[in-house]
C-alpha positions, 0 to 999 in steps of 0.5 A: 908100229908107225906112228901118226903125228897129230896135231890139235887145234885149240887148246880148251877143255876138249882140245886139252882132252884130245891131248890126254888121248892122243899122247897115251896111244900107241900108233900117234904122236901129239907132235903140236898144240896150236891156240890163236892165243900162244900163252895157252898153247904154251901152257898145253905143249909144256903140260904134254912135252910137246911144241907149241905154235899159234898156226900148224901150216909150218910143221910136218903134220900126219892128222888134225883134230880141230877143237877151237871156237866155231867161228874159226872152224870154216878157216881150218877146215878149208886149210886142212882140206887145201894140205890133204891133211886127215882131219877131224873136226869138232861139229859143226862144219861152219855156222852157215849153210852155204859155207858148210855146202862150200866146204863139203863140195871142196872136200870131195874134189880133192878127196880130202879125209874130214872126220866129224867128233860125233863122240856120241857114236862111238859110246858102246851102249849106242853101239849096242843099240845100234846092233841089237835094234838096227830098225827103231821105229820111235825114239826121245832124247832129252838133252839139258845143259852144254849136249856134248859133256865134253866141252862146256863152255868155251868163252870166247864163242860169240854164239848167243846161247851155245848150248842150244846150238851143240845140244840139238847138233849132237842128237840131230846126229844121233837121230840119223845114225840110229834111224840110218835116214834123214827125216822127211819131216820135222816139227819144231817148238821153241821156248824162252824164259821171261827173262830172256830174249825172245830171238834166244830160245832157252829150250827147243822142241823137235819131232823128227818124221821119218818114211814109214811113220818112224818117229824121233822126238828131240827135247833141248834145255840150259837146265842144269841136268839130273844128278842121276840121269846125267846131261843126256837120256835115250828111250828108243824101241823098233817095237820088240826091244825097248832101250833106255840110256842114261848116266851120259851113256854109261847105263842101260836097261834093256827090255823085251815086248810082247814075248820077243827074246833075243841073245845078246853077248857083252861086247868090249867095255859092257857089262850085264846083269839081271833085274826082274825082266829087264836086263841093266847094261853098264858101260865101263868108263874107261872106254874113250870115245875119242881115241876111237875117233882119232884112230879111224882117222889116222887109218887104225882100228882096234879090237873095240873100235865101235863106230863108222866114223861120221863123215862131212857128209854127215856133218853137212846133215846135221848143221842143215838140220840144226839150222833150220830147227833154230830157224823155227824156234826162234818165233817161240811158235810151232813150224812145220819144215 
């Protein structure tokens, strides 16, 4: 079997997670850690018994998967998209429109393969949703704390209140993927505690309206999340099944309306059990989004890859969308885009 040479950009708690995966697959190789910082990167390379370095345009590289600071994320994109090299890159494209417009544009002309870390994609419960519910018609996500549960903090980011980016960026994505649409309109609030800056909202707010009369509401918070629920709940329903998940995507509870039935089968990694006229799905915790992600990017599929990756394209939707969201909230008043 061949083997990819990845490399990994940026070696916080994400980078250091994709390390984790990358060096126990089968078909890749984690040939580099790189940081801005090379203590850090050092650090990294000796934890994994690989090189470390301070750039990759030097080493003979097979795939990327970028997870340094969002302000840099511009710069290596447009490096990887220039070498042709297949790249994965954790969201958002750039912080500006005309610079995630720029980088999209570029990747197509030069048919450059640029993957986004969408990690919610690729969590079986949602791939369950999305098969047995391909139409919903209403969903809420409520998001609290840091929005991936991957990465929590990273220190060095100069975005005032990074949880209120990456929250709503991840559901944004979500949203679309499951209504497999863009809203024709959005409804934004946004809110700030007495002791913050108005300018830096605390918590959003945000109805997505899609053709049809479809409805996806978004609910953003820094609260610290329920124990119980997780930093991530998901109420979705096409009006014949309704689907609630929680626990980070690790469980379920799947009911049927108005006499509807359906067959479901346990795919890879779930599991079912009966409670009264609800049916609980539990996801086994071993299964890793981010080896699904890395091995649609260096052109592998296993059995239970669960997700089409999200392209630039998709990642293009959802800074555009995140963008004008944040726009809205920061008056702390309603708008209508």
């Amino acid at each position: 079997m061949q083997t990819s040479r990845v490399g990994i950009i940026g070696c916080g708690s994400l980078g250091r997670a994709f390390c984790t995966t990358v060096a126990g697959m089968k078909n890749a190789d984690l040939a580099l850690c790189v940081d801005r910082d090379i203590n850090t990167a050092t650090i990294c390379a000796h934890d994994f018994a690989t090189t470390a370095d301070t750039s990759w345009e030097s080493h003979s590289l097979d795939a990327l998967v970028v997870t340094s600071p969002i302000e840099s994320h511009a710069e290596a994109a447009l490096e990887a998209i220039r070498v042709g090299i297949p790249t994965l890159l954790d969201p958002p494209i750039a912080l500006g429109v005309a610079e995630a417009r720029r980088l999209v544009r570029l990747a197509h002309e030069s048919k450059a393969t640029l993957h986004m870390a969408f990690p919610w994609r690729y969590t079986p419960l949602v791939a369950l949703v999305h098969r047995i519910m391909p139409a919903p018609v209403f969903g809420h996500i409520y998001v609290a704390s840091s929005g991936n549960g991957l990465d929590l903090e990273r220190g060095d980011s100069v975005i005032p209140n990074r949880a209120l980016w990456q929250a709503p960026h991840h559901a944004l994505d979500l949203a679309t993927y499951l209504f497999n649409d863009s809203p024709a309109e959005i409804i934004a609030d946004g809110g700030a505690s007495k002791n913050s800056l108005l300018e830096h909202p605390n918590s959003l707010t945000a109805d997505l309206l899609f053709d049809d009369g479809r409805h996806f509401a978004l609910t953003a918070t820094t609260t610290t999340p329920n124990n119980e629920l997780g930093n991530v709940t998901l109420d979705i329903t096409d009006g014949h099944t309704r689907i609630s998940l929680w626990s980070d995507w690790t469980r379920g509870e799947i009911r049927f309306l108005n006499g509807h039935q359906q067959t479901l089968t346990s795919p890879d990694g779930i599991t079912f059990r009966h409670d009264g006229d609800a049916i609980i799905a539990s996801n086994d915790p071993n299964t890793q989004p981010l080896e699904h992600m890395v091995e649609a990017l260096v052109g592998t599929k296993s059995e239970n890859h669960l997700s089409d990756p999200a392209d630039i394209d998709a990642g293009l939707r959802t800074t555009l969308l995140t963008q004008a969201i944040l726009s809205a909230t920061t008056s702390g008043q309603r708008h209508v885009l």
